[in-house]
N, C-alpha and C positions, 0 to 999 in steps of 0.2 A: 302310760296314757296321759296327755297332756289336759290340764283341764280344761272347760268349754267356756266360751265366753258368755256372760248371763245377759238372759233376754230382758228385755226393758221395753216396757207399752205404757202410752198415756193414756189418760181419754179425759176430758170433759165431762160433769154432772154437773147440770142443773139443776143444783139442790144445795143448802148450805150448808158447811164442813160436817160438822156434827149430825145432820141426817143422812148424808153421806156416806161417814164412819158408821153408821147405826145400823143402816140398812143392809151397808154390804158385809159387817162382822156380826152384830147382833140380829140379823134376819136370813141368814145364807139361805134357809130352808125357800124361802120367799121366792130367792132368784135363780139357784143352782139348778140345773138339768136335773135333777135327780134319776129322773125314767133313763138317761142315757152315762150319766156321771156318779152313780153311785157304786159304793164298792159291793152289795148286793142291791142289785136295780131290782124295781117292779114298783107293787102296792104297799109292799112292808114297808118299807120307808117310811118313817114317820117323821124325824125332826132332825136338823142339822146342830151342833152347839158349839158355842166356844165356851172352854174357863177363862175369864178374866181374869189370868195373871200369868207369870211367866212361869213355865214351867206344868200351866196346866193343857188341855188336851183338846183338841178341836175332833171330833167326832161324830156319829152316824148312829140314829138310834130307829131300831125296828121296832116295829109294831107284831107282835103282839108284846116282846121285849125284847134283849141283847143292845149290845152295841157292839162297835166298830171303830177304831181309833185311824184317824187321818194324819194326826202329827201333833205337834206340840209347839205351846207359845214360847217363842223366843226374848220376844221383845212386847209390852203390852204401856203405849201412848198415847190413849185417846183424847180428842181425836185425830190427834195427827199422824201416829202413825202404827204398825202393828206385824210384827213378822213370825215365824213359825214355818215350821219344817214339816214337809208334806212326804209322808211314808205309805204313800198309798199301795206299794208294791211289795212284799216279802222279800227278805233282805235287808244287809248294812248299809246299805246306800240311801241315801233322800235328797231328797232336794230344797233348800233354803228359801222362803220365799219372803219378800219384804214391800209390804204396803205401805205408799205415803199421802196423804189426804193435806193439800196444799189448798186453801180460800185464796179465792184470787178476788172474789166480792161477797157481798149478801146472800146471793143466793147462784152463787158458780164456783166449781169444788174442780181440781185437777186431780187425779187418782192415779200414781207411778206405781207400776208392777217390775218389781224385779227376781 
């Protein structure tokens, strides 16, 4: 099987680098679907989390407890930039994923997803 070329999205935020970085790694819980994107969806759902460092675990924590691991940090450059492998599925396989937080002014932030 030959391998897949990787997707790449931009987008514009209106917000400056470092809140940026903050909200969309240090707040996932904040923005994430959870009710449709979680790996057990509902009300249990309590908090999303990264470790801030390479090697540590982006995860999924229930209420009333347990967790749930998403993947792991690859790469940890705030705020510029942050990657980590996303194993949301059972199985050897995952997928790589790489955030880059680029200030283009004060208060305008570009966010590449690869």
């Amino acid at each position: 099987m030959e391998p897949l070329e990787p997707i790449r999205q931009g987008l514009m935020i209106e917000a400056d680098q470092e809140r940026t970085f903050n909200t969309f790694v240090r707040q996932l819980a904040a923005w994430w679907p959870m009710e449709t994107r979680a790996i057990t969806s509902g009300n249990a759902v309590n908090n999303l989390r990264v470790e801030e460092w390479v090697g540590g675990r982006i995860y999924q924590v229930q209420h009333p407890g347990g967790e749930y691991d998403w993947g792991h940090v690859t790469s940890w450059n705030p705020p510029d930039s942050f990657s980590f492998t996303w194993e949301g599925l059972p199985g050897p396989d995952f997928t790589e994923v790489d955030l880059h937080f680029q200030r283009l002014g004060p208060g305008l932030t570009r966010v590449v997803l690869e």
